[in-house]
N, C-alpha and C positions, 0 to 999 in steps of 0.2 A: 432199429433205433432204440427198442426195450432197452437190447443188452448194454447197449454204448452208454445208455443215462445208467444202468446198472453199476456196468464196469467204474463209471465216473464216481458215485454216489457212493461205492465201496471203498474205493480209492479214497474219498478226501473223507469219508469216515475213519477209514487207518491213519491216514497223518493225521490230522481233528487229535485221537486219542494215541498218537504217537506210538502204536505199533509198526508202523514201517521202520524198522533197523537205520539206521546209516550207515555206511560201509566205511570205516575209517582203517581198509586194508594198507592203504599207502602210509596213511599217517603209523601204524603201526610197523612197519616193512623199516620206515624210516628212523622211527626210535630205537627197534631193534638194531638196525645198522650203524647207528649212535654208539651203542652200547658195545657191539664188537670191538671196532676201531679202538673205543677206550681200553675194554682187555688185553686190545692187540699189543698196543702201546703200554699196558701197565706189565701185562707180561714180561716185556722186552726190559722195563727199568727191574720191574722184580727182580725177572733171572739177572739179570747183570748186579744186582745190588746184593743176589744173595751169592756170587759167584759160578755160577750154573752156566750162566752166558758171557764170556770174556768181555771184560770192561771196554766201550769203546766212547769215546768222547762223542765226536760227531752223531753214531746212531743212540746215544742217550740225549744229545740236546734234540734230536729229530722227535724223535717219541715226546721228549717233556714240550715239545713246540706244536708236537698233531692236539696233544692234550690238552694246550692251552686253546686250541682253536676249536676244538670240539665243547667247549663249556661256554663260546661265547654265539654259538647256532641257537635262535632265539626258540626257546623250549615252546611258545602257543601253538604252530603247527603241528607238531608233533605230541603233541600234549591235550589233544581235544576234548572237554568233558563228555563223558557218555563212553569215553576207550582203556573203560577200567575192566578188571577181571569177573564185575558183576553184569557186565552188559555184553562185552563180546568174549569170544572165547582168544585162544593165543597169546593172553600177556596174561602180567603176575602185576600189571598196576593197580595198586585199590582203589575205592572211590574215595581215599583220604585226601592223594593226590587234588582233584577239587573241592572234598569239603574242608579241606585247612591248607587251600595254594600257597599262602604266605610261608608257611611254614616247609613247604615243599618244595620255592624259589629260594627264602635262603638257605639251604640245602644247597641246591644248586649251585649258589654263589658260593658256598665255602666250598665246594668241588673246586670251583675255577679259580679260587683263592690258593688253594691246596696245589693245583696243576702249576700257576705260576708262581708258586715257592719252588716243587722241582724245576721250572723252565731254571729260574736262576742258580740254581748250583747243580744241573746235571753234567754239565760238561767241566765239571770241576774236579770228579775224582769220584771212586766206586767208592767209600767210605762214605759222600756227602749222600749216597740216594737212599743210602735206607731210612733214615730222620726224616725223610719227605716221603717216601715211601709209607712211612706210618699213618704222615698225615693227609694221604693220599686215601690210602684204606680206611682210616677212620670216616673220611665224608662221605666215601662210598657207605664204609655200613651203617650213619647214621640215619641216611635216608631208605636203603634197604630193609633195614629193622622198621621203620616205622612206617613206609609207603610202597612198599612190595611183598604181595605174599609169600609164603611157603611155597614150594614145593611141591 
C-alpha cells in the first residue's frame, strides 16, 4: 500500500511541476510527412520548370493541386506548443513558432497563397512555373529563416 500511495504521490508531483514529457511522436511523424509531400510536389514543378523533368501539363496541375491541399490541413494538430526543438528532440521547429503564432500562420497562408498562384498557371506552359515557382520558394524561406533551425 506504501508503494501504491508512493508511486501515486510521485506521479502527480511530475505532472504538478510538468516533468512528465508528452509524446507528440504522431503529431510530429505528421508534420514531417507534411513537409515531404510538399518537396515531393515542389520538386516535380521545379524539375519541370527548370527543364530537368519534361514538361507535362497534367502532372504539373497534379503537384500544384496536392500543394494547394497540403496548405489547407489545419496546422493546430500538427503544430502543438511544447513540439519545438527545445522540448523534444527530431524537429528543427523553434519555440518562435508559438511565441509569435500569428506571425507563423500568416506564413502559412502566404504558402497556400503561393500554391494557388502555381494551381492556376501550372498546366499552362513550363515558362509560366518558374514565376511561381519563385513565389513558391520565397514563403517557403520566409518562414524557414525565421521559425526553423539550422542544421
Amino acid at each position: 500500500m506504501k508503494k501504491q500511495v508512493f508511486a501515486l504521490a510521485t506521479a502527480a508531483a511530475l505532472i504538478a511541476t510538468g516533468a512528465v514529457a508528452q509524446d507528440y511522436s504522431a503529431n510530429l511523424k505528421a508534420r514531417q510527412g507534411q513537409f515531404r509531400i510538399m518537396a515531393l510536389n515542389l520538386g516535380i514543378l521545379g524539375g519541370m520548370a527548370q527543364g530537368k523533368i519534361a514538361y507535362q501539363a497534367e502532372a504539373a496541375q497534379r503537384a500544384a493541386d496536392t500543394l494547394v491541399a497540403v496548405s489547407h490541413i489545419d496546422p493546430g494538430p500538427l503544430w502543438p506548443e511544447g513540439s519545438d526543438n527545445m522540448s523534444i528532440d527530431g524537429t528543427r521547429a523553434m519555440p518562435s513558432i508559438w511565441d509569435e503564432n500569428a506571425d507563423f500562420l500568416a506564413k502559412w497562408g502566404a504558402f497556400g497563397d503561393a500554391a494557388a498562384g502555381m494551381q492556376q498557371v501550372a498546366a499552362t506552359g513550363q515558362e509560366a512555373l518558374g514565376p511561381a515557382m519563385g513565389k513558391l520558394g520565397g514563403a517557403c524561406k520566409a518562414c524557414h529563416d525565421k521559425h526553423r533551425a539550422p542544421q
